[in-house]
N, C-alpha and C positions, 0 to 999 in steps of 0.2 A: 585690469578691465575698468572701464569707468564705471560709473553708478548714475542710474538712471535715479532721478527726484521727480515728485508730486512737485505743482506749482503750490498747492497747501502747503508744504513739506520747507519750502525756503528759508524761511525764519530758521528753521533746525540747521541749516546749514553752513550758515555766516560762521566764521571760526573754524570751521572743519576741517581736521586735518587728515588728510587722506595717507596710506599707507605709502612708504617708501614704494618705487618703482623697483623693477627687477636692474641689473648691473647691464651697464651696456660697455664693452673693450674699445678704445679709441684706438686703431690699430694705423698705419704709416698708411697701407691704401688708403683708408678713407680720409688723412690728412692732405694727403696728395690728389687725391678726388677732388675735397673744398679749394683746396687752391688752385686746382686749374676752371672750375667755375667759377672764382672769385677772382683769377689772374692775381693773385697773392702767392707770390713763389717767394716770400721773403727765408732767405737762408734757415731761421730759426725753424720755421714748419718742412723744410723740406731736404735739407742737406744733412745727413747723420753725422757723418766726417763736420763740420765747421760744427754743428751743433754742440757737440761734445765738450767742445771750449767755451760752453757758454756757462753763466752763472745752474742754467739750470741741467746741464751734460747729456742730455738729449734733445731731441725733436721735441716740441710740442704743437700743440693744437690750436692754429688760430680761436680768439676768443669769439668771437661769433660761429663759429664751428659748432661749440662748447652752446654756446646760446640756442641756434637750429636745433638743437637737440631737443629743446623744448617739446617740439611738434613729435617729435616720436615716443616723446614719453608721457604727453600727454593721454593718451592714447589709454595709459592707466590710471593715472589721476584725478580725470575732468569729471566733474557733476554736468550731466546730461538734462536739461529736463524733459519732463515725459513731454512729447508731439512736439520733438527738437527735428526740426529738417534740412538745416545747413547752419553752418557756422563761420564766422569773418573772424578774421586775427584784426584788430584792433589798435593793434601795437603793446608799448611798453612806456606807465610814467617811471620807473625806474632802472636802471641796470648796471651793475655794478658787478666789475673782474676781479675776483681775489687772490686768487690760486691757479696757477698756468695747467693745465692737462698735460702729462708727459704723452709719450705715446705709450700705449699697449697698456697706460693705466683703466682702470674703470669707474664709471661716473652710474651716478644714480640722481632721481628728483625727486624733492620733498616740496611738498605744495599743500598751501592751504587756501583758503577760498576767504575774503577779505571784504567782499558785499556782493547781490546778484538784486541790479533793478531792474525792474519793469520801464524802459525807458518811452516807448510806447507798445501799445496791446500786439503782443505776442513778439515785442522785441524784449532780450535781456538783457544786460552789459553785465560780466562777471569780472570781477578783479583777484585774481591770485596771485600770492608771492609764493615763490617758486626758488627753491636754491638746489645748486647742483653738487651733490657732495663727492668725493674725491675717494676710494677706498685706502683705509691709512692716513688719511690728513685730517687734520681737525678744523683746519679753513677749507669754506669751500669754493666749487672754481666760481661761482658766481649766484646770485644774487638778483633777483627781479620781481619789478611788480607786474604783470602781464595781463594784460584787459583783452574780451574777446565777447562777440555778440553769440548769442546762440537767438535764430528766430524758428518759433514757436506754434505748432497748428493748435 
Protein backbone atom coordinates (compact mmCIF):
# COMPACT_ATOMS: atom_id res chain seq x y z
CA UNK A 1 0.00 0.00 0.00
CA UNK A 2 1.57 3.32 -0.69
CA UNK A 3 2.11 5.88 2.15
CA UNK A 4 0.49 8.90 2.10
CA UNK A 5 3.27 11.98 3.41
CA UNK A 6 2.75 15.53 4.92
CA UNK A 7 4.33 18.21 2.58
CA UNK A 8 6.26 19.13 6.10
CA UNK A 9 7.17 15.56 6.27
CA UNK A 10 9.34 15.50 2.79
CA UNK A 11 12.83 16.11 4.01
CA UNK A 12 11.99 12.61 6.15
CA UNK A 13 11.63 11.07 3.03
CA UNK A 14 14.53 11.56 0.68
CA UNK A 15 16.46 8.13 1.09
CA UNK A 16 13.52 5.98 2.02
CA UNK A 17 13.34 2.93 1.54
CA UNK A 18 10.20 1.43 1.10
CA UNK A 19 9.29 -2.17 1.94
CA UNK A 20 9.84 -5.00 -0.63
CA UNK A 21 6.50 -5.44 -2.78
CA UNK A 22 4.48 -8.65 -2.58
CA UNK A 23 5.80 -11.42 -5.44
CA UNK A 24 4.17 -11.14 -8.60
CA UNK A 25 4.45 -14.89 -11.15
CA UNK A 26 5.32 -13.95 -14.78
CA UNK A 27 3.39 -16.69 -16.18
CA UNK A 28 3.51 -17.65 -20.52
CA UNK A 29 -0.24 -15.88 -20.76
CA UNK A 30 0.87 -12.81 -19.76
CA UNK A 31 4.14 -12.99 -21.80
CA UNK A 32 2.01 -13.82 -24.83
CA UNK A 33 -0.44 -10.97 -23.81
CA UNK A 34 2.82 -8.28 -23.95
CA UNK A 35 3.73 -9.58 -27.07
CA UNK A 36 0.76 -9.29 -29.10
CA UNK A 37 0.35 -5.53 -27.78
CA UNK A 38 3.78 -5.00 -28.49
CA UNK A 39 3.76 -7.23 -31.84
CA UNK A 40 7.02 -8.61 -30.34
CA UNK A 41 6.57 -12.32 -31.05
CA UNK A 42 10.20 -12.89 -31.12
CA UNK A 43 10.70 -16.73 -30.67
CA UNK A 44 12.61 -16.27 -27.23
CA UNK A 45 9.17 -14.83 -25.58
CA UNK A 46 6.90 -17.01 -27.17
CA UNK A 47 7.86 -20.30 -28.56
CA UNK A 48 8.48 -23.11 -25.55
CA UNK A 49 9.79 -25.75 -28.16
CA UNK A 50 12.80 -23.34 -29.74
CA UNK A 51 13.06 -21.60 -26.44
CA UNK A 52 14.46 -24.58 -24.81
CA UNK A 53 17.61 -24.42 -26.95
CA UNK A 54 18.38 -21.37 -25.87
CA UNK A 55 21.15 -20.21 -23.51
CA UNK A 56 18.44 -19.49 -21.08
CA UNK A 57 16.07 -23.24 -21.72
CA UNK A 58 12.96 -21.34 -21.44
CA UNK A 59 10.67 -18.58 -22.55
CA UNK A 60 11.19 -15.46 -20.98
CA UNK A 61 9.95 -12.04 -20.56
CA UNK A 62 10.35 -9.30 -22.89
CA UNK A 63 12.33 -6.69 -20.83
CA UNK A 64 10.14 -4.00 -21.01
CA UNK A 65 7.47 -6.47 -19.94
CA UNK A 66 9.63 -6.75 -16.77
CA UNK A 67 9.84 -2.82 -16.65
CA UNK A 68 5.71 -2.17 -17.11
CA UNK A 69 5.61 -3.82 -14.05
CA UNK A 70 6.77 -0.89 -12.45
CA UNK A 71 3.12 0.60 -12.62
CA UNK A 72 1.70 -2.41 -10.73
CA UNK A 73 3.90 -2.48 -8.19
CA UNK A 74 3.99 0.77 -7.54
CA UNK A 75 0.92 0.62 -6.29
CA UNK A 76 2.85 -0.41 -3.03
CA UNK A 77 5.77 1.38 -2.90
CA UNK A 78 4.92 5.26 -4.04
CA UNK A 79 5.02 8.18 -1.34
CA UNK A 80 1.70 9.69 -1.97
CA UNK A 81 1.59 13.30 -0.81
CA UNK A 82 -1.24 14.24 1.22
CA UNK A 83 -4.01 16.43 -1.51
CA UNK A 84 -2.21 14.22 -4.27
CA UNK A 85 -4.90 14.26 -7.23
CA UNK A 86 -3.36 12.72 -10.23
CA UNK A 87 -0.25 11.55 -11.26
CA UNK A 88 2.09 11.63 -14.69
CA UNK A 89 4.71 8.96 -15.42
CA UNK A 90 7.64 11.28 -16.29
CA UNK A 91 9.66 8.72 -17.78
CA UNK A 92 13.10 7.10 -16.81
CA UNK A 93 16.87 8.87 -16.56
CA UNK A 94 18.02 5.44 -16.17
CA UNK A 95 17.34 1.84 -17.12
CA UNK A 96 19.24 -0.96 -17.09
CA UNK A 97 18.41 -5.20 -17.94
CA UNK A 98 20.32 -7.42 -15.88
CA UNK A 99 18.73 -10.64 -15.58
CA UNK A 100 16.14 -12.24 -18.21
CA UNK A 101 12.69 -13.13 -16.26
CA UNK A 102 12.20 -16.87 -17.05
CA UNK A 103 8.53 -17.64 -17.22
CA UNK A 104 6.41 -18.77 -14.19
CA UNK A 105 9.39 -17.07 -12.19
CA UNK A 106 8.53 -14.38 -9.72
CA UNK A 107 9.55 -10.87 -9.57
CA UNK A 108 9.21 -8.23 -6.79
CA UNK A 109 10.14 -4.15 -6.39
CA UNK A 110 12.44 -2.49 -4.25
CA UNK A 111 12.39 1.21 -4.38
CA UNK A 112 13.60 4.06 -2.74
CA UNK A 113 12.71 7.59 -3.12
CA UNK A 114 16.05 9.55 -4.44
CA UNK A 115 14.59 13.49 -4.07
CA UNK A 116 10.84 14.96 -4.26
CA UNK A 117 10.77 18.92 -5.47
CA UNK A 118 8.40 21.33 -5.41
CA UNK A 119 8.88 22.16 -9.10
CA UNK A 120 6.22 24.60 -9.09
CA UNK A 121 3.26 25.19 -6.16
CA UNK A 122 1.48 22.10 -5.81
CA UNK A 123 3.68 20.27 -8.60
CA UNK A 124 6.31 17.55 -7.41
CA UNK A 125 8.89 15.61 -9.48
CA UNK A 126 9.77 12.46 -7.37
CA UNK A 127 12.82 10.34 -8.62
CA UNK A 128 12.95 6.66 -7.36
CA UNK A 129 15.34 3.96 -8.23
CA UNK A 130 13.54 0.90 -8.34
CA UNK A 131 15.07 -2.52 -9.01
CA UNK A 132 13.23 -5.73 -9.86
CA UNK A 133 14.43 -8.76 -7.98
CA UNK A 134 14.22 -12.17 -9.42
CA UNK A 135 13.19 -14.88 -6.50
CA UNK A 136 16.52 -17.15 -6.23
CA UNK A 137 18.79 -14.85 -8.18
CA UNK A 138 21.07 -12.54 -6.74
CA UNK A 139 21.11 -10.17 -10.02
CA UNK A 140 18.18 -8.48 -10.55
CA UNK A 141 15.94 -8.28 -13.74
CA UNK A 142 16.50 -4.57 -13.82
CA UNK A 143 17.41 -1.56 -12.62
CA UNK A 144 15.96 2.24 -12.82
CA UNK A 145 15.68 5.56 -11.98
CA UNK A 146 12.02 6.53 -12.65
CA UNK A 147 10.78 10.23 -12.31
CA UNK A 148 6.95 10.90 -11.83
CA UNK A 149 4.96 14.12 -11.09
CA UNK A 150 2.39 13.90 -8.52
CA UNK A 151 0.08 17.41 -8.49
CA UNK A 152 -1.04 18.56 -5.32
CA UNK A 153 -4.42 20.45 -3.83
Amino acid sequence: MATIIKRTDIDNYIDHQAEPTTWHQVTQKQINQFADCTFDHQFIHVDEEKAKDTPFGLTIAHGFLSLSMLSHFAEEFSLIIDGFYMGINSGFDKVRFLQPVTVDSNIRAHAQTLSIEETKPGQFRLKTQVSVEIEGNDTPALVAEWISIQLVK
